[in-house]
C-alpha positions in Angstrom: 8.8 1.4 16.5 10.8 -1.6 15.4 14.0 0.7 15.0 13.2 1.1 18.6 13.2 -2.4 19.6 16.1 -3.4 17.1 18.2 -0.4 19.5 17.0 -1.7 22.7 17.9 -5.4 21.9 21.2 -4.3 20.6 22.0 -2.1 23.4 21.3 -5.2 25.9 23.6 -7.4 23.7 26.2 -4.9 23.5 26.7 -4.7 19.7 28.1 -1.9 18.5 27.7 -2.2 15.0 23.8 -2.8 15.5 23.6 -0.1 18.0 25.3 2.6 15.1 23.4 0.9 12.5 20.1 1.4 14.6 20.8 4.8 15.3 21.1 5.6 11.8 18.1 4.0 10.6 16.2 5.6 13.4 17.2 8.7 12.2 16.5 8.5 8.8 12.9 7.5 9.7 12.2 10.8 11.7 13.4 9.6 15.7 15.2 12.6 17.4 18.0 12.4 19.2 16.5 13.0 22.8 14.4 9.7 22.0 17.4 7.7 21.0 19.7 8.7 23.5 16.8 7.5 26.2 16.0 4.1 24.8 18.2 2.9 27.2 16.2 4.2 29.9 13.1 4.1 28.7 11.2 3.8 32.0 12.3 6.4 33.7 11.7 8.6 30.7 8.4 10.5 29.4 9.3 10.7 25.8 7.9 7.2 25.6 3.9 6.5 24.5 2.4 3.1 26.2 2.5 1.4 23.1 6.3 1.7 22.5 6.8 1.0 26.3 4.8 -2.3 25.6 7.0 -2.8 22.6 10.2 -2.1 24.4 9.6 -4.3 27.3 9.7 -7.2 25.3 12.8 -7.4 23.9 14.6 -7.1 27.2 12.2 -9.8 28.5 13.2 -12.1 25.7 17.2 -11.4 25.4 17.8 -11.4 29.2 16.9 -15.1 30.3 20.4 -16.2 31.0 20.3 -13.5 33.6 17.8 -15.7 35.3 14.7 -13.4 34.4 11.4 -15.4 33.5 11.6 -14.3 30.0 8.3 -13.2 28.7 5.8 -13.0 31.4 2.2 -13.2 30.6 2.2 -9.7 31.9 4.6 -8.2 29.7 2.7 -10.6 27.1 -0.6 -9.1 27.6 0.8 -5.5 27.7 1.8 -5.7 24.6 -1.0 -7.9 23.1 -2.9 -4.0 24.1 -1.7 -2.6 21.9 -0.7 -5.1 18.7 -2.8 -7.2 16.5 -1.1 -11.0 15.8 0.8 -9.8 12.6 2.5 -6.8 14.5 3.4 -9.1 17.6 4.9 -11.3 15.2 6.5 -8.5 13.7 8.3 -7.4 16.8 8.8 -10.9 17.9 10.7 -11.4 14.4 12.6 -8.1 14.8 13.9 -9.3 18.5 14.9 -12.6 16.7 17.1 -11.6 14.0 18.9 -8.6 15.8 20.0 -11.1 18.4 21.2 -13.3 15.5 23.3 -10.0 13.5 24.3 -8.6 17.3 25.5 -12.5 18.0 27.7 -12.8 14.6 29.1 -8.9 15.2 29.9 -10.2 18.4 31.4 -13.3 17.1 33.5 -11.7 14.4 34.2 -8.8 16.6 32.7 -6.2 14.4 33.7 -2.9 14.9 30.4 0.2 15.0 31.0 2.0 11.6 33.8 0.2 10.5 31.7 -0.9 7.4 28.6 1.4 8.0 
């Protein structure tokens, strides 16, 4: 589920690298490739459980606040709190964190998706 959410938060950052590295891991820890190529639309979708809905609302809630969005609503908080105990919230929380910090320094050094993959 956290390869999941690391390829949702690089898809809405637009970073190559972490979307081809996220793919990959994906792969190699079972997802198929009707899953993957959906993440992007994940609610209009059924290859989705609940649980990985809950997980793959928040990263979109967190990383699009400059678009003016309220960030994570209670709502969206409580959805996933469902389905997650504290460590795994923190877990996922942790995940959003640092792929916004590789997709921002691929973005900065304009990385190129399999260049050094």
């Amino acid at each position: 589920m956290l390869e999941l959410v690391h390829l949702r938060a690089s898809q809405i950052n637009g970073c190559s690298p972490c979307v081809f590295a996220g793919v990959q891991s994906a792969k190699k820890h079972g997802e198929t490739e009707e899953r993957l190529h959906n993440v992007v639309t994940w609610r209009e979708t059924p290859f989705f459980t609940e649980e990985e809905r809950a997980a793959l609302a928040l990263p979109e809630a967190a990383i699009r606040i400059q678009d003016g969005a309220p960030g994570v609503t209670d709502e969206i908080w409580d959805g996933a709190a469902t389905h997650f105990d504290e460590n795994q919230m923190s877990a996922i929380i942790l995940n959003i964190a640092i792929t916004n910090f590789f997709n921002r320094i691929n973005h900065t050094i304009r990385e190129q998706a399999g260049k050094t993959w």
